[in-house]
N, CA, C and O atoms as CSV, one atom per row, in Angstrom:
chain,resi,resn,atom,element,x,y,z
A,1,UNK,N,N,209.973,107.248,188.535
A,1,UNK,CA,C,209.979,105.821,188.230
A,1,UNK,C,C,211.267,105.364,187.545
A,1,UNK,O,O,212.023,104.513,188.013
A,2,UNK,N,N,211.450,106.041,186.340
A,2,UNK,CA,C,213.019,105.838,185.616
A,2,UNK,C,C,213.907,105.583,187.254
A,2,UNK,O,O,214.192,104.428,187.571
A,3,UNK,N,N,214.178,106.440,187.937
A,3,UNK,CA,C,215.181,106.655,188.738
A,3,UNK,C,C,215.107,105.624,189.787
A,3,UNK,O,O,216.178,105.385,190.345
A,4,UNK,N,N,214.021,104.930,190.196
A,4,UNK,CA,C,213.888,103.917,190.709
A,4,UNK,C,C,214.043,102.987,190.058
A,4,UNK,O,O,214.087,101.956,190.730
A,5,UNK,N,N,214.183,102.812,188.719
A,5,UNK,CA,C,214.671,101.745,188.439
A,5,UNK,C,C,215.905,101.497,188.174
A,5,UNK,O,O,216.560,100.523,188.547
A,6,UNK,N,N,216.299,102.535,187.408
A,6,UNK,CA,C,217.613,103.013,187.899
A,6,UNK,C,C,218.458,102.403,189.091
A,6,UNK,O,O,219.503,101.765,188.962
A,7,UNK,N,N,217.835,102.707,190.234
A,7,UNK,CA,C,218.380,102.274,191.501
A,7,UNK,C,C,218.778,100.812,191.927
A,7,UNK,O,O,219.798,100.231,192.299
A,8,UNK,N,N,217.172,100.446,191.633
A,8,UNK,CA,C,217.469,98.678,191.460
A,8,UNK,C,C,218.164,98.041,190.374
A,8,UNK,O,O,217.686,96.915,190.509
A,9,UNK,N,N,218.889,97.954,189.468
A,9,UNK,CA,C,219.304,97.776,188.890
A,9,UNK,C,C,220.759,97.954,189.276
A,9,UNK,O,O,221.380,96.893,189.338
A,10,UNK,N,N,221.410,99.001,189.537
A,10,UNK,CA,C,222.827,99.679,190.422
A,10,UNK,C,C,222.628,98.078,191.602
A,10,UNK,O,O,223.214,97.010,191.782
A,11,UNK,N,N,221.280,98.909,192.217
A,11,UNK,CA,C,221.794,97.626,193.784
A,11,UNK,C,C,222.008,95.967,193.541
A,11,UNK,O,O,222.750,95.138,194.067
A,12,UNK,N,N,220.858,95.893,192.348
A,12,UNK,CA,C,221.168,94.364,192.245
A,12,UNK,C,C,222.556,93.890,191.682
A,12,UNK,O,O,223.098,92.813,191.929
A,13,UNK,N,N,223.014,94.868,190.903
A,13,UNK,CA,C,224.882,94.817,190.137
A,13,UNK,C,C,225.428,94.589,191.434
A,13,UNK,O,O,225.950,93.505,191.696
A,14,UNK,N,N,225.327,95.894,192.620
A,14,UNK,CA,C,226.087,95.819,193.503
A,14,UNK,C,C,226.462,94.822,194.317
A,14,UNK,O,O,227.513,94.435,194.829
A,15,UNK,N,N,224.926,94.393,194.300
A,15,UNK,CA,C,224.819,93.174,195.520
A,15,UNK,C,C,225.121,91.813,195.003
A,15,UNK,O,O,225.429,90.924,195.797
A,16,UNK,N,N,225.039,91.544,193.457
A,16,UNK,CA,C,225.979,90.758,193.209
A,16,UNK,C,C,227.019,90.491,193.347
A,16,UNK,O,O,227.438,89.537,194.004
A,17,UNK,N,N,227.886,91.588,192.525
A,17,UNK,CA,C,229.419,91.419,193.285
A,17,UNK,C,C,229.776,91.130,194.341
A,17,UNK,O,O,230.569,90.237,194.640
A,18,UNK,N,N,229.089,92.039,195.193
A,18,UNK,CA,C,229.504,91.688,196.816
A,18,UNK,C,C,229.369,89.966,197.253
A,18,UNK,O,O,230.153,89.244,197.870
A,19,UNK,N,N,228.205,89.723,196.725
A,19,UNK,CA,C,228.160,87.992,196.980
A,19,UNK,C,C,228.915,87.279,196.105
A,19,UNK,O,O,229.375,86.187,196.438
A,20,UNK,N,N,229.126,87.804,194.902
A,20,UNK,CA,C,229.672,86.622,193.907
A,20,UNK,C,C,231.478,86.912,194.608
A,20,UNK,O,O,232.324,86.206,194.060
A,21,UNK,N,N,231.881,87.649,195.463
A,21,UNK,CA,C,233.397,88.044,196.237
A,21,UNK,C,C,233.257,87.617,197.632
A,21,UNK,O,O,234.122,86.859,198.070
A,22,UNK,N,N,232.660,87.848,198.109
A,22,UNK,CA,C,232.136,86.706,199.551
A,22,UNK,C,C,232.217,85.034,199.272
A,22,UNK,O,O,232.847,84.159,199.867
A,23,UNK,N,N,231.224,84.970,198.006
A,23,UNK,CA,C,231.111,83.628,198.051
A,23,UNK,C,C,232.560,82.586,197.586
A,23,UNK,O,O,232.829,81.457,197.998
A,24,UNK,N,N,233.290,83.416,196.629
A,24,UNK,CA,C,234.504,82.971,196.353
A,24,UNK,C,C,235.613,83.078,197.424
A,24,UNK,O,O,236.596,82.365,197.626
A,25,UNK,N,N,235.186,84.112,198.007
A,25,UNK,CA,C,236.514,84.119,199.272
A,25,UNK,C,C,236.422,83.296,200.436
A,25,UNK,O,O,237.435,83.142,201.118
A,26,UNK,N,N,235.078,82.608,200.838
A,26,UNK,CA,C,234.319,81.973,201.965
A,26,UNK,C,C,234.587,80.667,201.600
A,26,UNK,O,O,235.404,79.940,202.166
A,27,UNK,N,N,233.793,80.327,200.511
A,27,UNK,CA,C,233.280,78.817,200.009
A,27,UNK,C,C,233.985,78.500,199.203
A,27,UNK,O,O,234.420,77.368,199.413
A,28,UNK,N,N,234.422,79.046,198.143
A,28,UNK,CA,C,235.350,78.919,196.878
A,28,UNK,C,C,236.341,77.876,197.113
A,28,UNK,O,O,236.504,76.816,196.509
A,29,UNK,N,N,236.961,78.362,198.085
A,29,UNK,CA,C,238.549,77.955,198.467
A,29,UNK,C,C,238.232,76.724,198.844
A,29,UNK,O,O,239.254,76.039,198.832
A,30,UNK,N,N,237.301,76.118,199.172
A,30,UNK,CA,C,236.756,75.194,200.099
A,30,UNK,C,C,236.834,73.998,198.863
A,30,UNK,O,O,237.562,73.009,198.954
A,31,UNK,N,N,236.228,74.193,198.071
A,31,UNK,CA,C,235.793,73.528,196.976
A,31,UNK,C,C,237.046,73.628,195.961
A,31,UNK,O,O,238.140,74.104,196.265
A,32,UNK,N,N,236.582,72.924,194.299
A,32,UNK,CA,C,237.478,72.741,193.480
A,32,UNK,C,C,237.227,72.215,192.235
A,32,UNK,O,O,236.730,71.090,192.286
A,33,UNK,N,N,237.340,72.494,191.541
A,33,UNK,CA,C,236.918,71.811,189.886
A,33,UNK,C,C,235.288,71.533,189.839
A,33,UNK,O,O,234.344,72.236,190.198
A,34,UNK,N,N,235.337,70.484,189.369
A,34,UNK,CA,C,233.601,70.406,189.538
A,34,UNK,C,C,232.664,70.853,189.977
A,34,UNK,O,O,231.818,71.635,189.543
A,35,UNK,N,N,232.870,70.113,191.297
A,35,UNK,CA,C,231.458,70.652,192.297
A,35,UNK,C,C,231.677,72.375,192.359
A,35,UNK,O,O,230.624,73.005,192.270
A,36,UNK,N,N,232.767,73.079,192.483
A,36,UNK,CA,C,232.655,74.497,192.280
A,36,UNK,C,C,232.114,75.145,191.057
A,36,UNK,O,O,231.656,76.280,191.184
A,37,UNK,N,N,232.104,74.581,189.897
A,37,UNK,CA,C,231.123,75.000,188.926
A,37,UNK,C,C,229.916,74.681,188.993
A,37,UNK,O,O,229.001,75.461,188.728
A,38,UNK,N,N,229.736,73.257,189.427
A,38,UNK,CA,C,228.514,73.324,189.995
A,38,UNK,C,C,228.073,74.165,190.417
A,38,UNK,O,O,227.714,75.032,189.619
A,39,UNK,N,N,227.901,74.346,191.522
A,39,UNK,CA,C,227.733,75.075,192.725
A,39,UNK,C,C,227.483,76.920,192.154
A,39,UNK,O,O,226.612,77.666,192.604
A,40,UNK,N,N,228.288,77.206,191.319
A,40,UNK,CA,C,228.076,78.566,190.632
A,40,UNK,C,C,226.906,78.622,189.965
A,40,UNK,O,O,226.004,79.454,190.055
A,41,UNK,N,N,227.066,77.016,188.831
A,41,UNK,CA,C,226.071,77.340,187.855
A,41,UNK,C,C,224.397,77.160,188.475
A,41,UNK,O,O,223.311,77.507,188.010
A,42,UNK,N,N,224.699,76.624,189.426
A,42,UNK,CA,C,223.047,76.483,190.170
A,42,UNK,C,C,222.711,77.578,190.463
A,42,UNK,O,O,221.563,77.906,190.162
A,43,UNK,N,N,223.596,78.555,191.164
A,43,UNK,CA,C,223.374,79.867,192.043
A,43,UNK,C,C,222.967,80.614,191.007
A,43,UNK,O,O,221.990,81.347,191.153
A,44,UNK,N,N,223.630,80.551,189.826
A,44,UNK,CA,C,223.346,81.571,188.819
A,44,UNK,C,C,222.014,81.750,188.129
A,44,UNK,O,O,221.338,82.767,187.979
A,45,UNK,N,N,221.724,79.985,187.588
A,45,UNK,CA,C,220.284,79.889,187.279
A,45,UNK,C,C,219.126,79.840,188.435
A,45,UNK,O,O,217.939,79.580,188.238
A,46,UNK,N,N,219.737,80.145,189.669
A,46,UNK,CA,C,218.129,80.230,190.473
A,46,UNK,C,C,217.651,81.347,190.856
A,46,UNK,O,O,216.498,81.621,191.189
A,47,UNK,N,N,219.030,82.313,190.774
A,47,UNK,CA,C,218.663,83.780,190.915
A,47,UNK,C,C,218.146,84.399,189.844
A,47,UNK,O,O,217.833,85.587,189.909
């Protein structure tokens, strides 16, 4: 059980990064000041 949690914990770190570097390299650029904090701070509090 430890080690499974263990695990999820690693994947959910992982799989953050990977999206929070996708999403800046995709959408980021797109956007700018505001609405890009926006846009973070929503993602952040719904996950």
């Amino acid at each position: 059980m430890p080690f499974l949690t263990l695990f999820t914990l690693l994947w959910r770190n992982l799989e953050g990064v990977l999206w929070k570097s996708w999403y800046q390299r995709v959408v980021g650029q797109r956007l700018e000041g505001q609405e890009h904090r926006l846009i973070m701070q929503e993602l952040i509090t719904t996950t």
